[in-house]
N, C-alpha and C positions, 0 to 999 in steps of 0.2 A: 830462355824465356819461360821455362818452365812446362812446355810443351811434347809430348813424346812424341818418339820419331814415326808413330801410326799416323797419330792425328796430323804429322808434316806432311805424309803419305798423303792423306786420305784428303787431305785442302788440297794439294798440287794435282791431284787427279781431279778433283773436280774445279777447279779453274780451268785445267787442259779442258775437259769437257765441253767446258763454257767457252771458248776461242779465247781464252787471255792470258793462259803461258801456253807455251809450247815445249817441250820435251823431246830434246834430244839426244838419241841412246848411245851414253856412252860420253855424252859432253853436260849436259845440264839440261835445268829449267831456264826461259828466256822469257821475254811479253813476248808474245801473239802482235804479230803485224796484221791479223783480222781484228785485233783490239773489243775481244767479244763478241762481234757481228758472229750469229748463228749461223751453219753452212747454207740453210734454206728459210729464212724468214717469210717467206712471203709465199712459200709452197709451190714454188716453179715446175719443182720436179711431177706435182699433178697433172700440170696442163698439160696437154696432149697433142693441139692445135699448135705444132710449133711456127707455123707463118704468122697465124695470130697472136702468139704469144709475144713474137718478134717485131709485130706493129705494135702491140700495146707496151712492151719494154724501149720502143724508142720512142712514144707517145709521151713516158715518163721522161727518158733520160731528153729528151727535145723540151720540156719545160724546166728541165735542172742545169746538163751541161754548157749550156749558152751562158747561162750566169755564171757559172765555175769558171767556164774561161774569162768572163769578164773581169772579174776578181783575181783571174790568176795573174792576168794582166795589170791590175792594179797592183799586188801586194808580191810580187814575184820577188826572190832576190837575185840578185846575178848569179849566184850558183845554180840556183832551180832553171835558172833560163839556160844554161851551160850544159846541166841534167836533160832538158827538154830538147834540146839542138843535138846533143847524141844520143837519147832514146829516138828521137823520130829518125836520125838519120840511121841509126840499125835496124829500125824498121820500114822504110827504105831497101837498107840491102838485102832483107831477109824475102824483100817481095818481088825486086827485081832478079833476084838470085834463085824463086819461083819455090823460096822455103816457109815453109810452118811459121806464122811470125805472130799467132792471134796473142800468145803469152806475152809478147813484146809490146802488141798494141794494147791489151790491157792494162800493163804497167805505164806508159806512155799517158794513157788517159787517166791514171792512179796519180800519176805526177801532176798532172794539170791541178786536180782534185786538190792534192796538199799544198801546190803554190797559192792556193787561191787563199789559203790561210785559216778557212772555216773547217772547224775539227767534226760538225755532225755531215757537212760533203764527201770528206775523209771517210770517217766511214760508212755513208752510205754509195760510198764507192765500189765499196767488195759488191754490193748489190745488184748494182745499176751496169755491172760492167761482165755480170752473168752473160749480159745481153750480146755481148761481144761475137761469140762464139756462136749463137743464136742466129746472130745478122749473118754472120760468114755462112751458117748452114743454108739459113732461108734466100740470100741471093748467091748463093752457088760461089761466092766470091768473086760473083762476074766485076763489082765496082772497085776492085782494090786496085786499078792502075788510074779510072779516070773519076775516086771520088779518094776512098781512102789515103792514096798515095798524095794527091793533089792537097786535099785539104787538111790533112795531119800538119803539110809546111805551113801550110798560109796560117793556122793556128797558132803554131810553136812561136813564128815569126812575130803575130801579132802579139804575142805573150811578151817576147824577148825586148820588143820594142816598144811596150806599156802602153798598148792603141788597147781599150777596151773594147769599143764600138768595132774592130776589127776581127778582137778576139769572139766577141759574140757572136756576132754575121758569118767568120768560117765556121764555127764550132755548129751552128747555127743550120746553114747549106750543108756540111758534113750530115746531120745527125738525119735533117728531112730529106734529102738526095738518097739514103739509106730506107728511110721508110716509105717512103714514094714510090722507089722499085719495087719493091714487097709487095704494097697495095697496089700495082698496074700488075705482077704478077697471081697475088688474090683474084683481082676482077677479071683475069686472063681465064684461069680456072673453072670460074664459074660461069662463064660465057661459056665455054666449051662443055658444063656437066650438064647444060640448061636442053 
């Protein structure tokens, strides 16, 4: 192409940069599954107020993920639902089994994201699912048997069997069942600082 092998350098390091290839040592350059999404777009890492930050990142994802499922539910293909049925069901045994499973759950919910077919959900998925890790801190992960576990099935389910109105309402109860503990724990707090 005409190109020297700096300048081939000097682009593939700044795309790695940029989240759009990925560099791995010893195997090659590849796309970035962040597909650009910068590590911290929205400055998370400033806030401080992590309860807060964790009712306002499910304030977000509670106005987006309910449509993600809805749509995952429309536009799903039998594989993705296949994908969806053994990602929840590992997460699942990773929670019954009383293991580390939030990487699991965020991939889980990556998936919903891409069955839904909409490629700016996709990646505003790397985003929205910072939160993940967030909610597990701020509810101590008391909900992972009677919200997480619960409503992760009835989603997948409602995905697999093309019920929108289904997949919305779990995803739906999921997301506020989450943030609703948070904010009775908030108002717990400050009744006792008062």
């Amino acid at each position: 192409m005409g190109v020297s092998r700096s300048t081939i350098r000097e682009a593939i390091k700044i795309l790695s940069a940029r989240n759009i290839l990925e560099i791995l040592q010893g195997s090659g350059a590849y796309i970035s599954p962040r597909r650009g999404v910068p590590d911290d777009p929205l400055g998370l890492t400033f806030i401080y107020d992590a309860d807060r930050l964790a009712i306002d990142l499910l304030d977000v994802r509670t106005m987006i993920e309910p449509q993600a499922a809805m749509l995952a539910a429309m536009h799903a293909t039998d594989q993705q639902c296949s994908e969806l049925r053994g990602q929840c069901s590992l997460v699942e045994r990773l929670i019954r089994s009383d293991t580390e499973y939030e990487a699991e759950d965020i991939e889980l919910h990556k998936k919903i994201c891409e069955a839904s077919g909409n490629r700016i959900l996709i990646n505003l998925s790397y985003i929205l699912h910072s939160s993940i890790k967030k909610t597990i801190i701020a509810t101590s992960d008391a909900l992972r048997d009677n919200n997480t576990y619960i409503y992760h099935r009835k989603i997948v389910e409602a995905i697999a069997h093309h019920d929108p109105i289904s997949a919305y309402n779990s995803m739906m109860c999921h997301v506020g069942g989450l943030r609703e503990y948070i904010a009775s724990k908030i108002a717990e707090r400050q009744k006792t600082s008062e």
